[in-house]
C-alpha positions as CSV (number, residue, x, y, z in Angstrom):
1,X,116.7,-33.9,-94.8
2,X,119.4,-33.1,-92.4
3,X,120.3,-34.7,-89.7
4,X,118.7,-32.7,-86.7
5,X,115.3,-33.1,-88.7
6,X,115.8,-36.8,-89.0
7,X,116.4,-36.6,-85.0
8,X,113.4,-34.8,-84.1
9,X,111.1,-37.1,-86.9
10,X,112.6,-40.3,-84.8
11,X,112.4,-38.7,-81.4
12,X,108.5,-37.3,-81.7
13,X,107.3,-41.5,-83.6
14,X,109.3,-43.1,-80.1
15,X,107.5,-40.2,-78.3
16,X,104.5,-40.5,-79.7
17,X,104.2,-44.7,-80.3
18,X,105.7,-44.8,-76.1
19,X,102.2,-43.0,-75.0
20,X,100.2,-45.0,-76.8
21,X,101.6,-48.3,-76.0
22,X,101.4,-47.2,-72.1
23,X,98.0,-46.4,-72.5
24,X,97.9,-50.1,-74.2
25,X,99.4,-51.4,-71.3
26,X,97.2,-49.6,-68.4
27,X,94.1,-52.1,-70.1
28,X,96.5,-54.5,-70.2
29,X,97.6,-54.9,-66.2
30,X,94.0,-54.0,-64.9
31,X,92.5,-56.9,-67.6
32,X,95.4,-59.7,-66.1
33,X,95.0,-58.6,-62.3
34,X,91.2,-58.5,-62.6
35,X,91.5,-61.9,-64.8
36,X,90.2,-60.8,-67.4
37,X,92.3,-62.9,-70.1
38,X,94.3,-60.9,-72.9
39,X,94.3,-63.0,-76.2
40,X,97.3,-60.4,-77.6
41,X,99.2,-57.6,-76.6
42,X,101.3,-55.4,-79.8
43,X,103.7,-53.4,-80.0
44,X,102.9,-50.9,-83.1
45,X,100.0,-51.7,-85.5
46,X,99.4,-54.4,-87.7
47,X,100.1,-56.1,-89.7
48,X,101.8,-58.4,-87.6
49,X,106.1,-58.6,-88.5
50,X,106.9,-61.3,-85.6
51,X,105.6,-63.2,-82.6
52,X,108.4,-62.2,-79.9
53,X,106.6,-64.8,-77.4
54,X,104.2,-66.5,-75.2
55,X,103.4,-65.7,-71.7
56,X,100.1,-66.9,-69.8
57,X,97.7,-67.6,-72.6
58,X,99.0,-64.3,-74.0
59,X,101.1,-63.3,-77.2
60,X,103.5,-60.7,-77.7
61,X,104.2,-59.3,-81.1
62,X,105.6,-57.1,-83.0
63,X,104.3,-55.2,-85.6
64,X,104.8,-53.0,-89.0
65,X,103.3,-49.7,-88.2
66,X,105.4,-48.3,-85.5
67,X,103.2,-45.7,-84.0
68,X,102.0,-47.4,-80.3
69,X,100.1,-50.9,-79.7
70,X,96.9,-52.4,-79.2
71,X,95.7,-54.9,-76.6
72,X,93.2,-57.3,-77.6
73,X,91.4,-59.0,-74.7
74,X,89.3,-62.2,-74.7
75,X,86.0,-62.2,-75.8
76,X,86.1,-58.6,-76.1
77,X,82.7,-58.1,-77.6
78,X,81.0,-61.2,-77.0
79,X,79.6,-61.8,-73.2
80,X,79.1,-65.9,-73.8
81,X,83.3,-66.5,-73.9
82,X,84.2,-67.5,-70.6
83,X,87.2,-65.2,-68.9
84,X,86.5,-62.4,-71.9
85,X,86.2,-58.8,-71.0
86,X,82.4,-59.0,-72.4
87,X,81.4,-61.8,-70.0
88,X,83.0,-60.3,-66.9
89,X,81.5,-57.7,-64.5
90,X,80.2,-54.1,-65.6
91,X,82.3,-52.8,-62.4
92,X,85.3,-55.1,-64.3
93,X,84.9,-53.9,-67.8
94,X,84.7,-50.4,-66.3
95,X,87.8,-50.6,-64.5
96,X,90.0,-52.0,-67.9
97,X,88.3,-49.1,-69.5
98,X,89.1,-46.5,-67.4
99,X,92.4,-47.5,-67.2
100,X,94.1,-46.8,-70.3
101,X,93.1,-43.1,-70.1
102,X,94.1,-43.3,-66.1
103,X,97.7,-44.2,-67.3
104,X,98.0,-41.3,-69.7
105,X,96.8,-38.4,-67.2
106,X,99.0,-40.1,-64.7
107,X,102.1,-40.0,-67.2
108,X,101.1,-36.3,-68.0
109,X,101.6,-35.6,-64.5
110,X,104.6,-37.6,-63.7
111,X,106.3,-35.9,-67.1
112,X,105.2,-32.2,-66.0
113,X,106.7,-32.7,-63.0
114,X,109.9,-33.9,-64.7
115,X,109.6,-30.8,-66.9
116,X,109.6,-28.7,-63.5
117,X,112.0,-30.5,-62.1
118,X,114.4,-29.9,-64.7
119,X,113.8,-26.0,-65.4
120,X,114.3,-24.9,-61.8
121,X,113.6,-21.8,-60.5
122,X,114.0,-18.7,-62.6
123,X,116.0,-16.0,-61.4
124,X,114.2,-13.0,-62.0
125,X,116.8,-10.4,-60.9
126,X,118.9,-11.4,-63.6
127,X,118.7,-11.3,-66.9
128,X,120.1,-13.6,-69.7
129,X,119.9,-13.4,-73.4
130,X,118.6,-16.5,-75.0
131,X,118.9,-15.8,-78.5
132,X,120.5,-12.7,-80.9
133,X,118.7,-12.1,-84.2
134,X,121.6,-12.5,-86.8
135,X,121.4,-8.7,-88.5
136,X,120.4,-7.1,-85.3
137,X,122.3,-4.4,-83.5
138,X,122.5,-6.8,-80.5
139,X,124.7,-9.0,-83.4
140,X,126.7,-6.5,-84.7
141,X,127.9,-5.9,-81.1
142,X,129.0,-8.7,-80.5
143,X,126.2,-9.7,-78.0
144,X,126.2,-13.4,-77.5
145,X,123.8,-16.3,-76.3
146,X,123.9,-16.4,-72.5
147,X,125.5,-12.9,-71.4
148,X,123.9,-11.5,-68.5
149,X,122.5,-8.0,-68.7
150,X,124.4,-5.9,-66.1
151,X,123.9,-2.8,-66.5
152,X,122.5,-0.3,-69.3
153,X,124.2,3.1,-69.6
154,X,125.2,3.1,-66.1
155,X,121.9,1.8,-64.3
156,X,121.6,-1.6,-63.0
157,X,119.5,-3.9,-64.4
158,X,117.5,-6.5,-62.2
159,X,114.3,-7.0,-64.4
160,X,113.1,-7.5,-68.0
161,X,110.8,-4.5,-67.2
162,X,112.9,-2.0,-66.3
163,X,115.3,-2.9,-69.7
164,X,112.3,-2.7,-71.6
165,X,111.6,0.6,-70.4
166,X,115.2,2.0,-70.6
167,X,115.6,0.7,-74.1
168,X,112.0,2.2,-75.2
169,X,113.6,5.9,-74.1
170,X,116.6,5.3,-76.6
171,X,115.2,4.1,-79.5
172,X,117.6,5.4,-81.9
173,X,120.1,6.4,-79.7
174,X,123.5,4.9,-78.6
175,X,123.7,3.3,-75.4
176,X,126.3,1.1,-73.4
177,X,125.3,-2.5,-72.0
178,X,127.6,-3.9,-69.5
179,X,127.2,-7.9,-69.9
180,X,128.8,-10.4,-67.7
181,X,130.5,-13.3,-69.9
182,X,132.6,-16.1,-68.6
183,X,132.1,-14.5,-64.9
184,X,133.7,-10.9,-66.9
185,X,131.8,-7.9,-67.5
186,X,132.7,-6.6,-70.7
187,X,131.0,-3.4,-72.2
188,X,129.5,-2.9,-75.9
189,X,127.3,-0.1,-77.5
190,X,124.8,-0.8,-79.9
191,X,121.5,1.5,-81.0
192,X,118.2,0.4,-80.5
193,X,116.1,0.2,-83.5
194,X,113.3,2.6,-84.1
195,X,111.4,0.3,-86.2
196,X,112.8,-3.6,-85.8
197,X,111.6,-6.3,-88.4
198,X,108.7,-8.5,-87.1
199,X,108.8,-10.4,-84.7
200,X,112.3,-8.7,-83.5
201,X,112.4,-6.1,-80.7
202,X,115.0,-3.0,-80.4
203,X,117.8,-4.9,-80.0
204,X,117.0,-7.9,-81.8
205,X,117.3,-10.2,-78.1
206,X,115.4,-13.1,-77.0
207,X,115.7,-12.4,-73.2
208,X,115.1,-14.9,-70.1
209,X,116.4,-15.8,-66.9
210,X,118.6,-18.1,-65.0
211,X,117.5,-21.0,-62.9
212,X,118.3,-22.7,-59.6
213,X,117.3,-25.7,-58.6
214,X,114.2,-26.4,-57.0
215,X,113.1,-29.4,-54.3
216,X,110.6,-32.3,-56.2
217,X,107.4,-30.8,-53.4
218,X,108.4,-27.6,-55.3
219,X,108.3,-29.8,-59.1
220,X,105.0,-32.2,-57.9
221,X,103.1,-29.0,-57.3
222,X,103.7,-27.4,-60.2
223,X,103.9,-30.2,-62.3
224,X,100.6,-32.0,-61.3
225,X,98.8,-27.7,-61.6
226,X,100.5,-27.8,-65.0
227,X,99.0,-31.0,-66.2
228,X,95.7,-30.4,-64.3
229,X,95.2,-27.2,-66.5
230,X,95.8,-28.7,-69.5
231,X,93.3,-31.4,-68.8
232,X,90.7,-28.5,-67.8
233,X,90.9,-26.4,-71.0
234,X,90.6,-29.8,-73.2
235,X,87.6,-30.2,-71.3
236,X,85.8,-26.4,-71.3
237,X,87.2,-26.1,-75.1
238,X,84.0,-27.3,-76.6
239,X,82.2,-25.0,-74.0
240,X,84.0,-22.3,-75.0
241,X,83.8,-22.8,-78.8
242,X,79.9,-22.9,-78.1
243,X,79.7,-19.6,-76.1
244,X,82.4,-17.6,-78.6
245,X,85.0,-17.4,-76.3
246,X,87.2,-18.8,-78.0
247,X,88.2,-18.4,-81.6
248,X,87.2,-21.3,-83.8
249,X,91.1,-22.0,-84.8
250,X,91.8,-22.8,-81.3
251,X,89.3,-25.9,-81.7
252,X,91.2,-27.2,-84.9
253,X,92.3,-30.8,-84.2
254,X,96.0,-31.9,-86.1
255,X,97.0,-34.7,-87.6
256,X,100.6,-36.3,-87.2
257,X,101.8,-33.5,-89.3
258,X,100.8,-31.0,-87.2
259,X,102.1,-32.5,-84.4
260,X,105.2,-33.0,-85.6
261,X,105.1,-29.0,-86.8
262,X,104.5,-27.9,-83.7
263,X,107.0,-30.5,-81.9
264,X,109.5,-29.0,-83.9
265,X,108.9,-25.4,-82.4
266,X,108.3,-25.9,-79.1
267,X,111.0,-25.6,-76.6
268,X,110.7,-28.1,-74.5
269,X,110.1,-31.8,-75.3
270,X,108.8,-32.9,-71.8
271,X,105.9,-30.2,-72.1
272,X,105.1,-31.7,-75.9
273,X,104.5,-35.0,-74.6
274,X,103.4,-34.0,-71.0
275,X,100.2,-31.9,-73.2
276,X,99.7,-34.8,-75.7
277,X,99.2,-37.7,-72.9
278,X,97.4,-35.4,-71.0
279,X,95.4,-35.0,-74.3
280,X,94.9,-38.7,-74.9
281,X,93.9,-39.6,-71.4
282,X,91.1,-36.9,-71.7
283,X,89.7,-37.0,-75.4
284,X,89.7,-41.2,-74.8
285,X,87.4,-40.5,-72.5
286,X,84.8,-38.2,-74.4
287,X,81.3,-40.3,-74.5
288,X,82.1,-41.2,-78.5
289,X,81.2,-44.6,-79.5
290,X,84.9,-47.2,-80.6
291,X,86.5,-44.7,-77.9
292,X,86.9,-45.9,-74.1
293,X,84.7,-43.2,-73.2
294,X,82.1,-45.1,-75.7
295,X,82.1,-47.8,-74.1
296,X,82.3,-46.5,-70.6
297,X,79.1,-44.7,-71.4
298,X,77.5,-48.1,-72.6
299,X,78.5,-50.2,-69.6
300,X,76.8,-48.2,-67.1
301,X,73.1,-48.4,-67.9
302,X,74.4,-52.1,-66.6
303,X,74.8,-50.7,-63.2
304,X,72.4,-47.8,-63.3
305,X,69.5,-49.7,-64.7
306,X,70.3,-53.4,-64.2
307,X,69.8,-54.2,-67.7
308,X,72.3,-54.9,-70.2
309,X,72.4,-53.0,-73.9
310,X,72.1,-56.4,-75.8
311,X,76.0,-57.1,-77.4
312,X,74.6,-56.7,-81.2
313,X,73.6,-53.1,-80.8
314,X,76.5,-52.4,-78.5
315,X,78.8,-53.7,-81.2
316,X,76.8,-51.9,-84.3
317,X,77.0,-48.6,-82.4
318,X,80.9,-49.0,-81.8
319,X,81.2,-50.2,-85.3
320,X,79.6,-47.2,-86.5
321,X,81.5,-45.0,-84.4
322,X,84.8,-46.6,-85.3
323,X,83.9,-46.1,-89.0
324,X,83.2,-42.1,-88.6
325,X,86.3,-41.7,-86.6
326,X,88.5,-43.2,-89.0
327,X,86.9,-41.2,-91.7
328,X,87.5,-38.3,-89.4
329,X,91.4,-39.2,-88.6
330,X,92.0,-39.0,-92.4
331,X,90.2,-35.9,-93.0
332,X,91.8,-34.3,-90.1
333,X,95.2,-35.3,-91.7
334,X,94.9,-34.2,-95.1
335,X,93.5,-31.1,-93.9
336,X,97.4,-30.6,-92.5
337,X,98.5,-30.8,-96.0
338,X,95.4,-29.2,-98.1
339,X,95.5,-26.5,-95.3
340,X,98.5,-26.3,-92.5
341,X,98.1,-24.9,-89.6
342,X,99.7,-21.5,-89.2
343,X,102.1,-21.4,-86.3
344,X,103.9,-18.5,-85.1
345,X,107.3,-17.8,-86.1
């Protein structure tokens, strides 16, 4: 294992184990400013390593399994213990409910508009090389990460179109690129290959653009769209997977390993994490028994009806549910091992 895998292991558990915990903590506040009293509130999983301390009739611990937290509030499933989240209030229980998935959407949104933020604006009349393909002509030219495409056999280029299409009329000819390096143009000829290796073009170039910087109405916008849209197609995905419209891969849930497969191709951290809160404040609140949604679902007959599903059967349903979920967590990650998901390369 070398050391930038070991980075990217450590930085997707923090990552990972830091949305969790926050959407720990959303039940958390709303239970203690709605008085509902929290017995416990972990950091990671049990078992427990270490009681840090004691704060208002709740403890704070530490535990082994360092992949988020739990809060566990009074009387969670038993309305007759005074101050529990069972004996208070539907419109109370509803609230600490909603809130865990409330603080993941609203860090998916605060995080894609960091991601915004931080990308600027990209110049599209100009033209920057991102990668060179070792082996490629670009390579043996000489071409480097972050030259600017000038000019290509005299014509200026201001768009990844038009390069496209003047490289496409010399496939297997010479040509001259004029690249500005260092604030210097400097000139190089290379041939475009007829017939580049998959997934290579031409000139074996990753191209994109430069970026200014952009105001934070600019990154809010685009940010809160951006999280907005993710949250949409996790929601019309089962639709979709219904009607065929969408292939049946693109409904495959992954396990940690996945994850972490995919964390380790994508460019851009802040849209990882931005798509998995997003992800967690949505699935969390799916009508599935042991999930909020669960019990959010469960809660309101309480409002609707005026009658109350009686505890036992409330509790054997989420029992049940918490059962097949677990058995589904563990399929879902062997079936990363037993059969990985295929990314693109």
């Amino acid at each position: 294992m070398n050391l930038n895998f070991m980075t990217q292991l450590l930085q997707f558990i923090l990552g990972l184990a830091a949305l969790i915990l926050l959407h720990e903590l959303g039940h958390f506040l709303v239970a203690r400013l709605l008085n509902v009293e929290v017995e416990e509130f972990g950091i990671g999983f049990p078992p427990r390593l270490v009681k840090l301390f004691e704060h208002n009739g709740t403890e704070y611990t530490l535990n082994w399994i360092p992949l988020g937290g739990f809060v566990r509030p009074k009387g969670e499933n038993d309305p007759e213990v005074e101050g529990g989240l069972a004996a208070a209030s539907p419109w109370v229980r509803l609230a600490v409910l909603f809130a865990g998935p409330i603080m993941n959407i609203t860090i998916g949104i605060v995080l894609g508009i960091l991601l915004f933020y931080s990308l600027g604006d990209p110049i599209q009349s100009q033209i920057r090389i991102e990668e060179v393909s070792s082996g490629s002509p670009a390579a043996a030219a000489g071409l480097m990460q972050g030259d600017m495409i000038v000019a290509m056999n005299g014509q200026d280029i201001n768009s990844v179109d038009k390069l496209q299409t003047l490289t496409g009329e010399n496939l297997g000819k010479p040509v001259t690129l004029t690249v500005e390096r260092n604030g210097q143009n400097q000139t190089v000829s290379l041939t475009p290959r007829e017939n580049p290796p998959e997934p290579e073009g031409p000139m074996g170039i990753v191209l994109g653009h430069p970026t200014q910087p952009i105001g934070i109405g600019t990154a809010i916008v685009r940010g809160a769209r951006t999280a907005m849209e993710n949250a949409r197609g996790i929601l019309v995905l089962p639709i979709n997977l219904l009607q065929g419209t969408a292939a049946p891969e693109e409904g495959r849930f992954v396990g940690y390993r996945g994850m972490f497969e995919i964390y380790q191709q994508i460019q851009s951290p802040l849209y990882f994490f931005m798509a998995i809160s997003i992800s967690l404040g949505v699935l969390n609140l799916f009508p599935i028994p042991a999930l909020d949604g669960g019990r959010i679902l469960l809660t309101l007959p309480e409002i609707l009806l005026r009658r109350r599903i009686p505890p036992q059967y409330e509790n054997m349903i989420h029992l049940v549910g918490f059962t097949l979920l677990l058995i589904l967590l563990i399929y879902i990650n062997l079936q990363d091992f037993l059969n990985p998901i295929q990314l693109p390369r």
